[in-house]
Every structure is written in structure tokens, then in C-alpha cells.
C-alpha positions in Angstrom: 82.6 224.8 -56.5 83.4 221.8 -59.3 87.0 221.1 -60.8 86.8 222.3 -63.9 89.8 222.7 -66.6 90.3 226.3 -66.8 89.4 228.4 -70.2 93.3 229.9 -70.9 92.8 230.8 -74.4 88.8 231.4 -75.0 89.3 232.6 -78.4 91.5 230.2 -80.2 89.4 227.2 -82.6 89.1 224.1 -81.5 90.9 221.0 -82.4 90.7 217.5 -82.3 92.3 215.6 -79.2 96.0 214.6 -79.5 96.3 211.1 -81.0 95.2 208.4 -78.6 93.9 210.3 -76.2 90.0 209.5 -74.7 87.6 212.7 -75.2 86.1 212.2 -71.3 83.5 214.6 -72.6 86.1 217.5 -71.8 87.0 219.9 -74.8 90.7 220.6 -76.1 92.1 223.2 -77.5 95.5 223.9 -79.6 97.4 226.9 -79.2 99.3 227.0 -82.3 100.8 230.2 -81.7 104.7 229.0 -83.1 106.9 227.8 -81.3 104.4 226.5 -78.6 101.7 224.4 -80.6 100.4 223.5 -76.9 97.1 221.7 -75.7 95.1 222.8 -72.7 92.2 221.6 -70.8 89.3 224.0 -71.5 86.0 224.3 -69.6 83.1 222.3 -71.2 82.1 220.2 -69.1 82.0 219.3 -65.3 84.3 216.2 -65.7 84.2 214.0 -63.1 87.8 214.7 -61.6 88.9 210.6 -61.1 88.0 210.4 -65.1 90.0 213.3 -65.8 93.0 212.6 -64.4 93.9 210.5 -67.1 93.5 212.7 -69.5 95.7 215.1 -67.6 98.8 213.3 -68.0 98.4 212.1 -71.5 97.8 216.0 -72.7 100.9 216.4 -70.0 102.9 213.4 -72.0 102.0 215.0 -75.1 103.2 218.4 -74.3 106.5 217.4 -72.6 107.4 215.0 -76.4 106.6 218.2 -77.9 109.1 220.1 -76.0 106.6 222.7 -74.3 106.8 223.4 -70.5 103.4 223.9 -69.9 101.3 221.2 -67.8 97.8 221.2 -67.9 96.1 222.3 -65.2 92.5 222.2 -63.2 91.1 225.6 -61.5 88.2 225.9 -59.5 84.9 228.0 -60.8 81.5 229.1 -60.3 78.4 227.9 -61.8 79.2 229.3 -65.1 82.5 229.9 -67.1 82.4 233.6 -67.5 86.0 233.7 -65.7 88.5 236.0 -67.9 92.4 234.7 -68.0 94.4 236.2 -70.2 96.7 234.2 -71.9 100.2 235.2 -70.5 98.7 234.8 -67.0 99.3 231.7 -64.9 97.2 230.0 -62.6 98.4 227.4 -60.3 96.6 223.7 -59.5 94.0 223.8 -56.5 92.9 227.8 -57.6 89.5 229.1 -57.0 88.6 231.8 -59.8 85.1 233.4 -59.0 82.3 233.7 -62.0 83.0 236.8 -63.5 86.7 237.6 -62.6 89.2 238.6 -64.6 93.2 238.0 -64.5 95.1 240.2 -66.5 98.7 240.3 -68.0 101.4 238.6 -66.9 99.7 238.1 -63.5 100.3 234.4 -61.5 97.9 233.3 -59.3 99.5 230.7 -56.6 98.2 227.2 -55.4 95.7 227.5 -52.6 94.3 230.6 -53.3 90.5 232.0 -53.7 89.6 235.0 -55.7 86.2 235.9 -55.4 83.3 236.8 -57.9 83.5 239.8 -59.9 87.4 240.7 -59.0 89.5 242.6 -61.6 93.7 242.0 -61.3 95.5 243.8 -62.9 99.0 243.7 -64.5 101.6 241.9 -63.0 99.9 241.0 -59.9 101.1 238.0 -57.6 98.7 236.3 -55.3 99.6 234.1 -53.0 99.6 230.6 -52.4 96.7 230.0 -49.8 94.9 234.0 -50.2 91.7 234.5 -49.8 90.1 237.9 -52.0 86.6 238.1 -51.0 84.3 239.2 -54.2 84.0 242.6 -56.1 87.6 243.3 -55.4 90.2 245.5 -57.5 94.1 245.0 -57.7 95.5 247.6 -59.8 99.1 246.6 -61.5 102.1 245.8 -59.8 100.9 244.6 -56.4 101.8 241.1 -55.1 99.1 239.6 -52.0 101.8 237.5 -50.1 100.7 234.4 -47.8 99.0 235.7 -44.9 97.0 238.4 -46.5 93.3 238.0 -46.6 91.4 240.8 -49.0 87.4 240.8 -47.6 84.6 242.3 -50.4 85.1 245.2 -52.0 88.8 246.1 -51.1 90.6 248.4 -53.8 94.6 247.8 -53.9 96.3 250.7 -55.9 99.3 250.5 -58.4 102.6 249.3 -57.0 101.0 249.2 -53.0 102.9 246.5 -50.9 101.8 244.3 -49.0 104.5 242.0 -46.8 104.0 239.0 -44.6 107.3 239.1 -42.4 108.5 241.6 -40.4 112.0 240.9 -40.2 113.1 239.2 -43.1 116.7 237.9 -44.1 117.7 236.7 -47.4 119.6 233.7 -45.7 117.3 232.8 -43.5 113.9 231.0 -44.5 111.1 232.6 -42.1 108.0 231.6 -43.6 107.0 229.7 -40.2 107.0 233.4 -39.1 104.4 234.7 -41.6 101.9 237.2 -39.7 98.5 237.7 -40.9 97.3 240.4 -42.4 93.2 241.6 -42.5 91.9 244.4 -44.7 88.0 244.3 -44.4 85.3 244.9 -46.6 85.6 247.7 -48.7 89.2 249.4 -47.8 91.1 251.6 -50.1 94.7 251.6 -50.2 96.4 254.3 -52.1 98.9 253.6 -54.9 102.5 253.0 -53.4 101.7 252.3 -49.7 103.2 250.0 -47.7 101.5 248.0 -45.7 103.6 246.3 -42.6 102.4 242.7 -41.6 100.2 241.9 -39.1 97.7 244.9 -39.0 94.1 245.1 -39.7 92.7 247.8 -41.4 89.0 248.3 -40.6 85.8 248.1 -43.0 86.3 251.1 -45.6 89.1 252.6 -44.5 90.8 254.6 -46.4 94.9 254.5 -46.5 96.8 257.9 -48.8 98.9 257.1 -51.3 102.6 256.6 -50.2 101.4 255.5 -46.7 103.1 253.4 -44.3 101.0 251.7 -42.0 102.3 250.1 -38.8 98.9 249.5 -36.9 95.3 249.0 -37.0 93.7 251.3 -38.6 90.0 251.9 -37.6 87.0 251.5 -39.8 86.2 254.2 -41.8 89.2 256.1 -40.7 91.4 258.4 -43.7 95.2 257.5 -42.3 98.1 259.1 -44.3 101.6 259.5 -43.3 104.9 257.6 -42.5 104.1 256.5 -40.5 100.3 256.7 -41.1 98.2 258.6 -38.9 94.4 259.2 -38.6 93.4 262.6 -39.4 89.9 262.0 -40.6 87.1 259.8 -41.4 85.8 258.4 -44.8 82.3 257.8 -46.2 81.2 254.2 -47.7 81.4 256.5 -50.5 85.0 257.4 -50.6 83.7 261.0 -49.3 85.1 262.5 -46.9 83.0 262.8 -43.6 82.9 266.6 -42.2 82.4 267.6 -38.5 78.7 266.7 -38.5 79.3 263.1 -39.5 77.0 263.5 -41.8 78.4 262.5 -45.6 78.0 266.0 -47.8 77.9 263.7 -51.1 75.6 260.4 -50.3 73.8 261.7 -47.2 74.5 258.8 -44.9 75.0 259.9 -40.9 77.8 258.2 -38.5 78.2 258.8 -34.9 81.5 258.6 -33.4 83.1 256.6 -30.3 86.4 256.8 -29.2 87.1 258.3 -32.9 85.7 255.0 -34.3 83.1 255.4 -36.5 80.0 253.6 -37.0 77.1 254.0 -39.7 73.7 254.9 -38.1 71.0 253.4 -40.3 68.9 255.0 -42.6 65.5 256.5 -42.0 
């Protein structure tokens, strides 16, 4: 990964630098969208980050005698710049966007965190600070991934799910020394409006109902529904459901079982 100036508004036309200020190789842009008329760092170079820095604060300066709250700020990419951010999105300093990603509306992405290649978030989606969202994942609207949550490959988040980091929070105490972590391995589904308690792990593609309120691990491949949830089946790779023969009736892959956990017997 390089430090890179993030794109925040791919579409608007270039302009020249504010007066004064060195080029370093790194393009500008103006938003002149009234009242803002703000400059951001865009991606067009791979800027050596101790020759950048510089021309951080001066677009900083330049901004602030302008009257615009908005700093410039570096994000962390790929190889290439095919990273989507809309522009009423916000993304912290020290963020690592994946090639390919896109952040949608009004969505804030924290300092410290890591969103993986080919990720879709939605609307109005917090992350973070310090997540990690392995690749290929979705995060429909309205879902905020709290400190202590870790999203593997794959993982689908539905609208308005929850996820929380503290299991006995009060508003006048400060309890973020008590955070518990939070695993949901590769390719989990978690229905729209479930609420996931801290601390659990839900196992590789499992499958949580909508509504759900899960209090405990949840095995891999397991279909848990219910408040609180409860297994009462088990779930292809596929997102089909697996019948007695644990044999998949859509895809055609074959599981056997142990201990009602479930594990994938490989292909012939």
C-alpha cells in the first residue's frame, strides 16, 4: 500500500494550484460547488509522503483563509485508483480503501480502518476507527461497524443490522477500555435489522434471519433466527438451504455433519 491523496470528487475539472503553492507532482482540484470553492489532494501521483506534507498544510492554510472546514487528507490505496468516494462521504487520515471499493452517501469511514478490495458501503454507513473489512464485502445502508468488529471476505451486512462493541454501556460512563471483539468470518450473512451482541463469532457462511438477536457463537454454515437466535438449520456456500442429505439441492456441493457443525466435503 502507498499514501496516496484520495480522489473525493473524480469528476470535477481541474485547476491550477492555489497561489504559492509547489505542484510536488500531485494534482489539485477545485470544488467550486458555492459556498465551498474547496481544494483537495487528488490521486495522481505516488507522492513521496515527507514532500507532501507541505503541500498539505498550505492547501490546509488555504482552505481555513477561505472559511471552509474541510482539511485535506491522505488515504491509503491499491495499485491503481479505481476507488469510488462519493462526494458527501468522509474518510478519515491513516484509511485503507481497497482497488475497486466504493463508499457511498453520507457514509464516514474512521481513522485506522481497512476496507478491502471490491467492497460496496452503502448509505449512511459508519466504520470504525481501527476495522478491518476483508475484500468482496457488502454493507447495505444504515449499518455502523463499531471498534472491535472485524468483517473477513465476503460478509453481507443487511439494512439497518447492528452491530455493538460493549455489553453494558452507560451514557455517563466512558467504557471503551471494555470494548469486546467481534468476528464474522468469511462469507456470513446477516439479515436486515439484526442485532448482533459483542463478543461472538459467527462462523464462515453462516447465515443470521432478519430481526435476529444473536448472543453466541454461531457455527459455520449454521441458518440461526430468533431472539434470541437459535440454530434450526444449515446453509449452503450458496445461500441454499442444506436438506437432510447435506447435500445442497441448488449447487450440488455435499457436507457432512459433526456435532451439528458442518463442514464442506470436497468435490469429486
Amino acid at each position: 500500500m502507498k499514501s496516496i491523496p484520495v480522489l473525493r470528487n473524480a469528476t470535477r475539472k481541474q485547476r491550477p494550484c492555489p497561489p504559492g503553492i509547489p505542484f510536488f507532482r500531485c494534482n489539485i482540484v477545485c470544488d467550486r460547488t458555492k459556498p465551498s470553492r474547496k481544494w483537495i489532494l487528488v490521486a495522481g501521483a505516488r507522492p513521496n509522503f515527507m514532500k507532501i506534507a507541505p503541500l498539505i498544510r498550505a492547501v490546509g492554510a488555504y482552505n481555513n483563509e477561505n472559511g471552509v472546514n474541510i482539511r485535506p487528507f491522505l488515504v491509503h490505496t491499491g495499485q491503481h485508483y479505481d476507488v469510488f468516494v462519493h462526494p458527501t462521504a468522509v474518510i478519515d487520515d491513516q484509511v485503507v480503501l481497497g482497488r475497486g471499493s466504493r463508499i457511498w452517501h453520507f457514509s464516514h469511514v474512521l481513522s485506522g480502518s481497512k476496507i478491502g478490495q471490491n467492497c460496496n458501503i452503502g448509505q449512511n454507513v459508519a466504520i470504525g476507527p481501527d476495522v478491518t473489512i476483508g475484500k468482496n464485502c457488502k454493507i447495505q445502508n444504515n449499518v455502523s461497524v463499531y471498534k472491535g468488529v472485524t468483517l473477513e471476505d465476503g460478509v453481507f451486512c443487511g439494512p439497518s443490522m447492528v452491530f455493538t462493541n460493549v455489553y453494558n454501556p452507560r451514557a455517563e460512563l466512558r467504557k471503551m477500555d471494555q470494548v469486546k471483539a467481534t468476528l464474522v468470518k468469511k462469507g456470513t450473512t446477516i439479515g436486515a435489522n439484526a442485532t448482533i451482541i459483542c463478543g461472538v463469532t459467527l462462523g464462515k457462511y453462516s447465515f443470521i434471519g432478519a430481526g435476529s438477536v444473536v448472543t453466541k457463537d454461531i457455527d459455520g454454515y449454521a441458518l440461526a433466527m430468533g431472539n434470541p437466535a437459535q440454530l434450526i438449520g444449515q446453509m449452503c456456500e450458496c445461500g441454499e438451504r442444506i436438506d437432510e442429505s447435506l447435500s445442497c439441492p441448488v449447487c450440488g456441493k455435499n457436507y457432512e455433519k459433526n456435532n451439528n457443525t458442518l463442514k464442506l466435503l470436497p468435490s469429486d
